[in-house]
VODRENVEX-887914 format. One record per atom (N, C-alpha, C, CB): residue in one letter; x, y, z; residue number from 1. Coordinates in nm, 2 decimals, always signed. Glycine has a CB too. Layout:
- res  X  Y  Z  n
- a  X  Y  Z  NUM
...
This chain:
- res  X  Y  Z  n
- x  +3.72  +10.71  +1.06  1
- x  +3.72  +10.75  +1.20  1
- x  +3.83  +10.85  +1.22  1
- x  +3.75  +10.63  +1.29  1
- x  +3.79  +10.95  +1.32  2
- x  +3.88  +11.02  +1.34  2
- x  +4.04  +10.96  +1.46  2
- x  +3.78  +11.13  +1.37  2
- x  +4.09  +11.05  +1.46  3
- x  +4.20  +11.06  +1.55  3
- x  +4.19  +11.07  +1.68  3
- x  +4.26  +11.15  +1.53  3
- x  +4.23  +10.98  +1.76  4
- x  +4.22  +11.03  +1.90  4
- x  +4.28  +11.18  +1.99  4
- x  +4.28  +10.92  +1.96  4
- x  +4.22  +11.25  +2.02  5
- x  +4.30  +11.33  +2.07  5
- x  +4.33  +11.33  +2.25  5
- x  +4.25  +11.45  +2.02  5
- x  +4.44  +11.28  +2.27  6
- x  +4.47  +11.26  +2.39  6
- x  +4.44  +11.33  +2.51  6
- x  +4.57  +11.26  +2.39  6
- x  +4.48  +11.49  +2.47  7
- x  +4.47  +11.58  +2.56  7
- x  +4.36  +11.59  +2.66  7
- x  +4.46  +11.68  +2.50  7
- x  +4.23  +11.57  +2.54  8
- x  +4.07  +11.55  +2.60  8
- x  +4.03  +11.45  +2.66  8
- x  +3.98  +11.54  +2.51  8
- x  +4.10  +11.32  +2.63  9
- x  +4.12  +11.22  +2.71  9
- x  +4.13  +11.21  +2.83  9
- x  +4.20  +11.17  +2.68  9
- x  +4.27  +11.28  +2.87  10
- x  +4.31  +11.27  +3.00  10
- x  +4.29  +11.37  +3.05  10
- x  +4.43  +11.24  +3.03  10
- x  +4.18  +11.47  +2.98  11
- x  +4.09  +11.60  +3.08  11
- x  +4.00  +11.53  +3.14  11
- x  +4.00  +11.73  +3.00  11
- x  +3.93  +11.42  +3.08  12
- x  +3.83  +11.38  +3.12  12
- x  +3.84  +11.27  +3.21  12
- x  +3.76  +11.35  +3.04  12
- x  +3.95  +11.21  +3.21  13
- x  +4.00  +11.13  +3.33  13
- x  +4.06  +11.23  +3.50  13
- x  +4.14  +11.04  +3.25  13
- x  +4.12  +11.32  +3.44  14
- x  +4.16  +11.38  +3.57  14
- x  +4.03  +11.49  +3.61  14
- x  +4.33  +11.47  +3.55  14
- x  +3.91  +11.52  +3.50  15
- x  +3.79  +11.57  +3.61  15
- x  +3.72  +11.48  +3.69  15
- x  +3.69  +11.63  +3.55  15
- x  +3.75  +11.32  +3.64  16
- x  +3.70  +11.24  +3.72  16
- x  +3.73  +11.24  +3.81  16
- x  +3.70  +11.15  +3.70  16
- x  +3.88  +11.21  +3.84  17
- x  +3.94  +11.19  +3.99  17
- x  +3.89  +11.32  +4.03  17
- x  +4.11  +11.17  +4.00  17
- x  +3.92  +11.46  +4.02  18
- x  +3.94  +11.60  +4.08  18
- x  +3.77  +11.57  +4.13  18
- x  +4.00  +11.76  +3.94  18
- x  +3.66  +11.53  +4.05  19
- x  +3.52  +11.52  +4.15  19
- x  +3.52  +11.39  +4.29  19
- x  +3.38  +11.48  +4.04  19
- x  +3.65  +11.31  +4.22  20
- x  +3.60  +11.23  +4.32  20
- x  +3.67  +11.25  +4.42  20
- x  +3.60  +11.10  +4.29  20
- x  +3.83  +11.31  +4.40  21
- x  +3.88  +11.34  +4.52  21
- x  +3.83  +11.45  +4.61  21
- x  +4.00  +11.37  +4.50  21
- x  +3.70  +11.52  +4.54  22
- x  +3.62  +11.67  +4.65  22
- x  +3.56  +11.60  +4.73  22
- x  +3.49  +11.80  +4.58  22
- x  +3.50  +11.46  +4.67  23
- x  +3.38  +11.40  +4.73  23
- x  +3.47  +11.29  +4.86  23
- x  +3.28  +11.30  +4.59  23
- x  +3.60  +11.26  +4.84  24
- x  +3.68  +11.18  +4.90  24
- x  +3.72  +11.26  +5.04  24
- x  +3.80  +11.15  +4.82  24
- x  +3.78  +11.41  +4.97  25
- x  +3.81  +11.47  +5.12  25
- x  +3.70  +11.54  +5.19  25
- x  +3.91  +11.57  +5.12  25
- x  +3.60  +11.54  +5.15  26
- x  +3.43  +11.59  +5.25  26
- x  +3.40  +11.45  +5.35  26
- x  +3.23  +11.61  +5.11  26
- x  +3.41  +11.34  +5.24  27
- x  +3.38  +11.23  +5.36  27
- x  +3.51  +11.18  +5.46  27
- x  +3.33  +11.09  +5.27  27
- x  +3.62  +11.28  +5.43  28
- x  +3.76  +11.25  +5.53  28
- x  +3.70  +11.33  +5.66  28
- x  +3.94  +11.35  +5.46  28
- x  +3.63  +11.40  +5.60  29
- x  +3.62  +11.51  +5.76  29
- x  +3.55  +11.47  +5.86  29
- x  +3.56  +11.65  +5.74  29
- x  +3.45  +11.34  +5.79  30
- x  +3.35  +11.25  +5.91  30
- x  +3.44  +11.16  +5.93  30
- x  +3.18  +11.17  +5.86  30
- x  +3.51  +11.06  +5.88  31
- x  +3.54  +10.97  +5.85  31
- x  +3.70  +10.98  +5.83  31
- x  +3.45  +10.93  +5.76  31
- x  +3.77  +10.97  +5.94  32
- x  +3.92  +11.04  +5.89  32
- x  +4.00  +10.91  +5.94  32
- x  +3.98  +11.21  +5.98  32
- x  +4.10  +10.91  +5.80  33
- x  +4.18  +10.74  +5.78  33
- x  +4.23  +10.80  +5.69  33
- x  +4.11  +10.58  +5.73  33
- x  +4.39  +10.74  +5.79  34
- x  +4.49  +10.77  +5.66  34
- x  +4.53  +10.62  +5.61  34
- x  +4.64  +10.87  +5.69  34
- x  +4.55  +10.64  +5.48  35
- x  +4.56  +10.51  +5.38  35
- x  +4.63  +10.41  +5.41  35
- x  +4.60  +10.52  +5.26  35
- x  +4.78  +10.44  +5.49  36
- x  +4.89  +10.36  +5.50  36
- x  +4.86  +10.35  +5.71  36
- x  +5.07  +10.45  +5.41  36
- x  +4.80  +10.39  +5.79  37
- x  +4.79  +10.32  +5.93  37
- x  +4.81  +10.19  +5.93  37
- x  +4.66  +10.32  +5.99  37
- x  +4.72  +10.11  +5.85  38
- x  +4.83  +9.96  +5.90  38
- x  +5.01  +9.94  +5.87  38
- x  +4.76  +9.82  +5.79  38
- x  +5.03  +10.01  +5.83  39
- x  +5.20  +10.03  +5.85  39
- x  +5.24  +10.09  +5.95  39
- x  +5.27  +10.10  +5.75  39
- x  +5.17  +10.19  +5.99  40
- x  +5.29  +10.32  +6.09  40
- x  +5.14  +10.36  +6.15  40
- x  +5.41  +10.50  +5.97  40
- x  +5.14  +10.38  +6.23  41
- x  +5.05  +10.52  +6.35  41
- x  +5.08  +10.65  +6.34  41
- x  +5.08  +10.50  +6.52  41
- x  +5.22  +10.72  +6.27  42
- x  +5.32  +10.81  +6.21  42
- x  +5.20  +10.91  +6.17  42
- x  +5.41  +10.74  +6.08  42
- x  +5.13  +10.86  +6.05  43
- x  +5.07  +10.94  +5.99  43
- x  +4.89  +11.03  +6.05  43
- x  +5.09  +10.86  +5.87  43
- x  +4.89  +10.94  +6.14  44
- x  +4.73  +10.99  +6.16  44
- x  +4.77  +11.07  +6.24  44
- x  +4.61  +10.89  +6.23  44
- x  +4.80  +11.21  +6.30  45
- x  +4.83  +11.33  +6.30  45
- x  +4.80  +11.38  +6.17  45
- x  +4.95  +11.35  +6.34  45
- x  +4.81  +11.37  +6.06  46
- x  +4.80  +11.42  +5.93  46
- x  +4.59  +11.46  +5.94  46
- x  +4.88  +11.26  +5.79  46
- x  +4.48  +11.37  +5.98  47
- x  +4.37  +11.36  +5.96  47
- x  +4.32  +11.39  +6.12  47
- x  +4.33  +11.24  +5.88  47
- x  +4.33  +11.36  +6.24  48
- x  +4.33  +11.42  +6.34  48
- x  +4.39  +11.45  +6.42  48
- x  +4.30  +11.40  +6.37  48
- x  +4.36  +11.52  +6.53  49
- x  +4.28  +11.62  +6.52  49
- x  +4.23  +11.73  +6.45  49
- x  +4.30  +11.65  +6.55  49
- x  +4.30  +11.78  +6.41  50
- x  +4.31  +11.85  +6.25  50
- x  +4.33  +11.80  +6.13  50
- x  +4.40  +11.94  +6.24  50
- x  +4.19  +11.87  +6.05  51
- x  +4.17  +11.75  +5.95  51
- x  +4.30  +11.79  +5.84  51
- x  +3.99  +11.74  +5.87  51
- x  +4.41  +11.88  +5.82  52
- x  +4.51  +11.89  +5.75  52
- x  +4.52  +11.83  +5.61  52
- x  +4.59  +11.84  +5.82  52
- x  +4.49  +11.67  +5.63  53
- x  +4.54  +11.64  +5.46  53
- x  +4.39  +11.61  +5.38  53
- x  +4.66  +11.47  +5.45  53
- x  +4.24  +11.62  +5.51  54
- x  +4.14  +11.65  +5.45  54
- x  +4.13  +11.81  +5.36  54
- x  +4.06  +11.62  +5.55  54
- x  +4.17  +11.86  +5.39  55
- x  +4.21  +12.03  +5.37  55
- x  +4.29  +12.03  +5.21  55
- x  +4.36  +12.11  +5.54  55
- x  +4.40  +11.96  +5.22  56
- x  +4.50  +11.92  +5.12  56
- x  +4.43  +11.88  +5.01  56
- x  +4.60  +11.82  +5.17  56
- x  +4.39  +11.79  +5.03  57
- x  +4.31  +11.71  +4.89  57
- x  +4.16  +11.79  +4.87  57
- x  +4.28  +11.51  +4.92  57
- x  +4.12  +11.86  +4.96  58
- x  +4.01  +11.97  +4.91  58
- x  +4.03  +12.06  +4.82  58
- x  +3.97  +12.05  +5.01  58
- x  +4.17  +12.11  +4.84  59
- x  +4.22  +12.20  +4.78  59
- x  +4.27  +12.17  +4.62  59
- x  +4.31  +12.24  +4.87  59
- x  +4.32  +12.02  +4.67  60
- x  +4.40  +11.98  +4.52  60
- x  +4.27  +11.97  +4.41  60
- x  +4.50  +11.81  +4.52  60
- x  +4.20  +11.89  +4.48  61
- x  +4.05  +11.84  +4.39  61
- x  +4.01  +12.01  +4.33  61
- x  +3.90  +11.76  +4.54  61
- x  +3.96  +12.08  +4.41  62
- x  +3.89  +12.22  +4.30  62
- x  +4.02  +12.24  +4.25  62
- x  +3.80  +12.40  +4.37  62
- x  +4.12  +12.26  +4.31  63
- x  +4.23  +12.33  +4.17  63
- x  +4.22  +12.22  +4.04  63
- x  +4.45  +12.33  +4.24  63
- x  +4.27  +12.12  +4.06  64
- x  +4.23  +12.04  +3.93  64
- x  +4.12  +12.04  +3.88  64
- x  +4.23  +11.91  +3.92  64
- x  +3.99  +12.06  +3.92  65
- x  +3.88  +12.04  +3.84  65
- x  +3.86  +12.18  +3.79  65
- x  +3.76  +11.98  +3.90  65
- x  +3.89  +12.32  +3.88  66
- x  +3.92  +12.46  +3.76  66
- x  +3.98  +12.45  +3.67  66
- x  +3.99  +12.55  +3.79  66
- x  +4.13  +12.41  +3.70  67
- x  +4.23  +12.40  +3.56  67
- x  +4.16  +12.37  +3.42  67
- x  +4.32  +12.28  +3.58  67
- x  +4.09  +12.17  +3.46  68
- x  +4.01  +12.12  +3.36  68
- x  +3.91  +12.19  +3.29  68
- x  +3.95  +12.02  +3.40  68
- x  +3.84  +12.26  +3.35  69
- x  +3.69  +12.27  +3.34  69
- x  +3.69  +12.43  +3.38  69
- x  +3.60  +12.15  +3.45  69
- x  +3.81  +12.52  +3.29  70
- x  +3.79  +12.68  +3.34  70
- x  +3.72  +12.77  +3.30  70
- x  +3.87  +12.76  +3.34  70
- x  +3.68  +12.85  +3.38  71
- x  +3.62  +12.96  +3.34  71
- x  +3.61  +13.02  +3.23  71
- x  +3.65  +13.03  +3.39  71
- x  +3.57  +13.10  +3.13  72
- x  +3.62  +13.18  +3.04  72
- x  +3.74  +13.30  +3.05  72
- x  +3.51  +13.23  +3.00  72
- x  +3.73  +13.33  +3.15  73
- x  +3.80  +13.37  +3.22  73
- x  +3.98  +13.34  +3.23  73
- x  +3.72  +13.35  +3.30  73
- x  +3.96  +13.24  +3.23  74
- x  +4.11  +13.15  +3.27  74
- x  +4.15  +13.08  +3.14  74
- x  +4.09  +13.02  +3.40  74
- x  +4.05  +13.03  +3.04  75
- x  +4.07  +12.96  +2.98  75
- x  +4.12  +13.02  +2.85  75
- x  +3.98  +12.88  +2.98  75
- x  +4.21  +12.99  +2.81  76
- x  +4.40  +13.04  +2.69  76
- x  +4.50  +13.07  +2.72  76
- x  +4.43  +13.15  +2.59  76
- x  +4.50  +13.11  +2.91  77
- x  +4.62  +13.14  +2.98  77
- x  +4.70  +13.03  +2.96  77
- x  +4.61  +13.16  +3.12  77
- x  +4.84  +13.10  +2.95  78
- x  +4.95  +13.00  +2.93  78
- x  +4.93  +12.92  +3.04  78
- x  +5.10  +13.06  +2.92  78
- x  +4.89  +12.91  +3.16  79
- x  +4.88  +12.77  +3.27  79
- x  +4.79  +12.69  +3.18  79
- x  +4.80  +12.80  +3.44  79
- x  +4.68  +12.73  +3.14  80
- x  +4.55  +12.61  +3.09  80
- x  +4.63  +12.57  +2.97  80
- x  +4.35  +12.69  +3.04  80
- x  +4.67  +12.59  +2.91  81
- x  +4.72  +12.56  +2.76  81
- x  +4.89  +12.49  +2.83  81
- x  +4.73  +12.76  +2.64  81
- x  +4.91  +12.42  +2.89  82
- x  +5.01  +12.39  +2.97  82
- x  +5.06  +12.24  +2.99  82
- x  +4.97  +12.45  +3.09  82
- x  +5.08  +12.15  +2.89  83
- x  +5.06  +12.04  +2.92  83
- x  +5.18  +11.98  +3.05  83
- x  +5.06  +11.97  +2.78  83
- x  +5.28  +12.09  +3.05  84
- x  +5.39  +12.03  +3.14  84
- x  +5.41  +12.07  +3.25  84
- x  +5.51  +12.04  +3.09  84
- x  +5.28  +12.19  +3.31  85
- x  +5.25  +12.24  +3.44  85
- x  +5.19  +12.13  +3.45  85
- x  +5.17  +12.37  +3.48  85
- x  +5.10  +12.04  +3.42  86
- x  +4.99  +11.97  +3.45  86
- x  +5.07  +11.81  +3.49  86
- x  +4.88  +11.98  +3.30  86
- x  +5.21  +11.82  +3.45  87
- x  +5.26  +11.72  +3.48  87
- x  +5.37  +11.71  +3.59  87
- x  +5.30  +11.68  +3.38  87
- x  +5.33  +11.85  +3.62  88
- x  +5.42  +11.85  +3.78  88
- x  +5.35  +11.88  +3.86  88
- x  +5.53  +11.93  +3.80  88
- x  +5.20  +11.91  +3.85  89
- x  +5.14  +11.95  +4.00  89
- x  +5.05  +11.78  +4.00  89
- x  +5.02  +12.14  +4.01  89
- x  +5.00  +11.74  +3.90  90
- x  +4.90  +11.65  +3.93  90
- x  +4.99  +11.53  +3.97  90
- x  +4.79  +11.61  +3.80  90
- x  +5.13  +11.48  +3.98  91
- x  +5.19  +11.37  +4.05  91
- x  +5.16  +11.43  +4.25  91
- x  +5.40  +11.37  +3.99  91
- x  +5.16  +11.54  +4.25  92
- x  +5.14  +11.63  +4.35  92
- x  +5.01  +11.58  +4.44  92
- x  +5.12  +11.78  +4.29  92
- x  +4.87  +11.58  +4.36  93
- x  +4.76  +11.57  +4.40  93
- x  +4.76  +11.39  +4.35  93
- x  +4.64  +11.69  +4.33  93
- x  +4.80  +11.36  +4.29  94
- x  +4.80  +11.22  +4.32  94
- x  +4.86  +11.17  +4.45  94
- x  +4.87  +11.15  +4.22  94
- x  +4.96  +11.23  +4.50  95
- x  +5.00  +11.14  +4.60  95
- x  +4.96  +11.22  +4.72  95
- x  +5.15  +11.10  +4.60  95
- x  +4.91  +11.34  +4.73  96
- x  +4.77  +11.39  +4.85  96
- x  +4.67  +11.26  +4.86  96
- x  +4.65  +11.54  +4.78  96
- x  +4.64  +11.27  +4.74  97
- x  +4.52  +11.14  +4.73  97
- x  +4.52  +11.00  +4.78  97
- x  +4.49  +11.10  +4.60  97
- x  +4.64  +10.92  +4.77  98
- x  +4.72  +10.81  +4.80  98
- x  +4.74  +10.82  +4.99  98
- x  +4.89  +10.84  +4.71  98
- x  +4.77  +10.91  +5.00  99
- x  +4.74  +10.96  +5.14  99
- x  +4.64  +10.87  +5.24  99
- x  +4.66  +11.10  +5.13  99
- x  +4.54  +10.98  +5.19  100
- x  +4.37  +10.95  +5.22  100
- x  +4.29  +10.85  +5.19  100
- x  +4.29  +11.03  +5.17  100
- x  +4.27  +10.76  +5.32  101
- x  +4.23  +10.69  +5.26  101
- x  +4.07  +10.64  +5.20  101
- x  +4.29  +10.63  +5.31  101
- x  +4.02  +10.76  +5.18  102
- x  +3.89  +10.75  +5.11  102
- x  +3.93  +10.81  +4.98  102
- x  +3.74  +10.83  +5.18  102
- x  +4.05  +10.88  +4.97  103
- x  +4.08  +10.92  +4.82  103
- x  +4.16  +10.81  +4.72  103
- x  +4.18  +11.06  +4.82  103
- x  +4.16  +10.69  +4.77  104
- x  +4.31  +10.60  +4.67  104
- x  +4.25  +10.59  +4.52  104
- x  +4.35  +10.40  +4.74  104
- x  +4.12  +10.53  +4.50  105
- x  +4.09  +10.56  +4.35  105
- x  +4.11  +10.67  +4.26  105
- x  +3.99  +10.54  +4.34  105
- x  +4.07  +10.81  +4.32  106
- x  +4.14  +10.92  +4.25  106
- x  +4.27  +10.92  +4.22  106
- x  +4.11  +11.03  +4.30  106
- x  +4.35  +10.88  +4.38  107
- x  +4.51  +10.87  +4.32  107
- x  +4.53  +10.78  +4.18  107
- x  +4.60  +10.80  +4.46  107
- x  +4.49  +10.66  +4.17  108
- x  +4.46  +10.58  +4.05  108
- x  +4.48  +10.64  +3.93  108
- x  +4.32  +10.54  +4.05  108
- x  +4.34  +10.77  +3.91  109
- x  +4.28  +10.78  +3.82  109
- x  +4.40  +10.86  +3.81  109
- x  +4.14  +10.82  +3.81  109
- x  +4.42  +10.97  +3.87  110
- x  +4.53  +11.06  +3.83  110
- x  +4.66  +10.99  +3.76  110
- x  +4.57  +11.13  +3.96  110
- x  +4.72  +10.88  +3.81  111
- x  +4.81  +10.86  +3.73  111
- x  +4.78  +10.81  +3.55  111
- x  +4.88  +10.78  +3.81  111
- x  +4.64  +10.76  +3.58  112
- x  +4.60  +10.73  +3.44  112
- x  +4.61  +10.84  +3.40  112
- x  +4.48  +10.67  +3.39  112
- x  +4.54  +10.96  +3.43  113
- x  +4.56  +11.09  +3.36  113
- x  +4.68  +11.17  +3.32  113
- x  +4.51  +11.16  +3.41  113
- x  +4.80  +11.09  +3.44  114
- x  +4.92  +11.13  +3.39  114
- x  +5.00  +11.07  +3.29  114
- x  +4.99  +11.12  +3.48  114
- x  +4.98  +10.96  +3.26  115
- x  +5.05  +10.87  +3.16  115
- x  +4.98  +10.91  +3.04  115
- x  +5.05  +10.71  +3.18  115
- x  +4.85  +10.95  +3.03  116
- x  +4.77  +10.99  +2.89  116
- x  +4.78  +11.08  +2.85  116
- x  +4.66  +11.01  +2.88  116
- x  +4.83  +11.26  +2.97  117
- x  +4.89  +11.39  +2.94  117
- x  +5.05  +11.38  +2.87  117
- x  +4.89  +11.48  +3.08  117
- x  +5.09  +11.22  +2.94  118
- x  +5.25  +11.26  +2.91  118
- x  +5.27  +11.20  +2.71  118
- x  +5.40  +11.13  +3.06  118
- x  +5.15  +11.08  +2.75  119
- x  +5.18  +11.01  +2.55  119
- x  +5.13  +11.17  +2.47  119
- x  +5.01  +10.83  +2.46  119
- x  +5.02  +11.24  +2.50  120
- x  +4.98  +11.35  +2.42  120
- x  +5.09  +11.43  +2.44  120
- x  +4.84  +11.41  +2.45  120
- x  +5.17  +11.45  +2.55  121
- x  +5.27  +11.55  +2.54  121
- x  +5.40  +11.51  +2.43  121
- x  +5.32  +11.57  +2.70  121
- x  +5.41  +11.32  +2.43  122
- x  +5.51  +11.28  +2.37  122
- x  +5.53  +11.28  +2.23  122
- x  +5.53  +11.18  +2.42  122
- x  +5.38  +11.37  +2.19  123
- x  +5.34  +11.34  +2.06  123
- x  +5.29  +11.48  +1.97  123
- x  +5.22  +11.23  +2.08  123
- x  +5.35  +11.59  +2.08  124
- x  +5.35  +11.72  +1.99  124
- x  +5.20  +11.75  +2.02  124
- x  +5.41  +11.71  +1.80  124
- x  +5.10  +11.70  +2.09  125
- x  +4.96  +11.75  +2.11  125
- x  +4.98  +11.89  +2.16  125
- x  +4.87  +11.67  +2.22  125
- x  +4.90  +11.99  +2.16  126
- x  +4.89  +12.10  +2.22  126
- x  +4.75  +12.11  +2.24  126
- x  +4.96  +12.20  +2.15  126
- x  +4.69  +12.17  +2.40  127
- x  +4.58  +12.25  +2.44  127
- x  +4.54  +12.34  +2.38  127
- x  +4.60  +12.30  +2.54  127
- x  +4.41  +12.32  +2.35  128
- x  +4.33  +12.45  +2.27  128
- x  +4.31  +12.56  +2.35  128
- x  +4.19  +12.43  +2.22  128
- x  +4.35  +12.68  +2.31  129
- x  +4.28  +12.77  +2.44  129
- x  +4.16  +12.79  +2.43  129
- x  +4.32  +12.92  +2.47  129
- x  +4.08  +12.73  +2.39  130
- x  +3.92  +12.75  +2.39  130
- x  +3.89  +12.58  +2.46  130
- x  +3.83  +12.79  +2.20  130
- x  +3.82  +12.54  +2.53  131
- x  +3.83  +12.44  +2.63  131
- x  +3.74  +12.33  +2.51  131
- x  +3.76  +12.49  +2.80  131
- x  +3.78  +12.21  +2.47  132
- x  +3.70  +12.15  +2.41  132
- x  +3.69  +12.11  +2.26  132
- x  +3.63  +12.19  +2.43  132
- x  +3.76  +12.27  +2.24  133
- x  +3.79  +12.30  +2.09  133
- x  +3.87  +12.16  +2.00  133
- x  +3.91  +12.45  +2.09  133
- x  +3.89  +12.15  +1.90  134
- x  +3.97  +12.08  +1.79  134
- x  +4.10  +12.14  +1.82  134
- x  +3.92  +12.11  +1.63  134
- x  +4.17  +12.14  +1.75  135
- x  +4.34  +12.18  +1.70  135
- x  +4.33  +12.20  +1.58  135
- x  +4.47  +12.06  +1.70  135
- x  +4.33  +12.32  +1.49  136
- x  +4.32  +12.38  +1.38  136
- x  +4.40  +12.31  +1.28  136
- x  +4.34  +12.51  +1.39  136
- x  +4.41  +12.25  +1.17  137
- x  +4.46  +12.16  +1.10  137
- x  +4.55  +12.31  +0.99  137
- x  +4.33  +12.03  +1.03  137
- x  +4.72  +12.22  +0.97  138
- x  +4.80  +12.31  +0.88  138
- x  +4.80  +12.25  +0.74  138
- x  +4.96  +12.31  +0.94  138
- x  +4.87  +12.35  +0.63  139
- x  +4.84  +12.29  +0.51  139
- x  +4.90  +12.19  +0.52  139
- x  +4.87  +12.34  +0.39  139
- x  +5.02  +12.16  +0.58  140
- x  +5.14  +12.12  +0.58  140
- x  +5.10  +11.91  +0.62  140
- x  +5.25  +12.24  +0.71  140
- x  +5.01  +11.94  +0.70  141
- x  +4.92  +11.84  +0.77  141
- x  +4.88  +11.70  +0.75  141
- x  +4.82  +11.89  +0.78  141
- x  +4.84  +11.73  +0.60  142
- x  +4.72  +11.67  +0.52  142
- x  +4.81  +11.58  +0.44  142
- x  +4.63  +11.78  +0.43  142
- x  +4.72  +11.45  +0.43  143
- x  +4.76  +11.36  +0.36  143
- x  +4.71  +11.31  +0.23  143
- x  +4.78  +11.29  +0.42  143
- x  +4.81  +11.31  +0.14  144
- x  +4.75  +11.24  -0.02  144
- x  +4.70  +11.16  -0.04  144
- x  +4.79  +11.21  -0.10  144
């Protein structure tokens, strides 16, 4: 069997969240609740009148699911190939998500995807710039 590679792992966990948080802040804009109201009244200004943190997590959701899932275009830029950009904006869009309260499962997912980017980061993984790709194996590598 082969090796796990992490990276791909937790691409595929944080495109989950990044579709579910698009699908979370479209249904904020009918349906606007912020997560924590039974604590404070504080925060609903945040979803009406202006849907603001619907807007927020609209935004976070396609930026994460570009990042994941880029263009040809985008994809070998030092951002995509980036495991430690990826670990300072997605605590970011996790707690947009946490927010909203039709987004809390993506907030979820995101931190799974954070703890999975940080073991692959803790472990010398690096991003392919070709999206999907392997990691090119060194002589140096290989075992007897």
């Amino acid at each position: 069997m082969g090796k796990l590679i992490k990276n791909h792992w937790a691409r595929l966990i944080i495109l989950t969240a990044a579709v579910y948080q698009i699908a979370a802040a479209i249904e904020g804009f009918f349906w606007p609740k912020v997560f924590w109201d039974f604590l404070t009244k504080n925060l609903d200004g945040a979803v009406k009148p202006a849907p603001i943190l619907q807007i927020i997590n609209l935004l976070f959701g396609i930026l994460c699911l570009a990042w994941e899932w880029p263009l040809p275009l985008l994809a070998g830029k030092m951002m995509h190939r980036s495991i430690e950009a990826r670990l300072v904006v997605y605590p970011l869009a996790s707690l947009a998500a946490f927010l909203l309260y039709q987004a809390t499962n993506p907030g979820i997912y995101y931190l799974v995807g954070i703890g999975v980017y940080f073991w692959a980061f803790s472990e010398g993984e690096v991003v392919c710039s070709e999206p999907w790709a392997l990691p090119r194996r060194t002589r140096g590598s290989e075992k007897v």
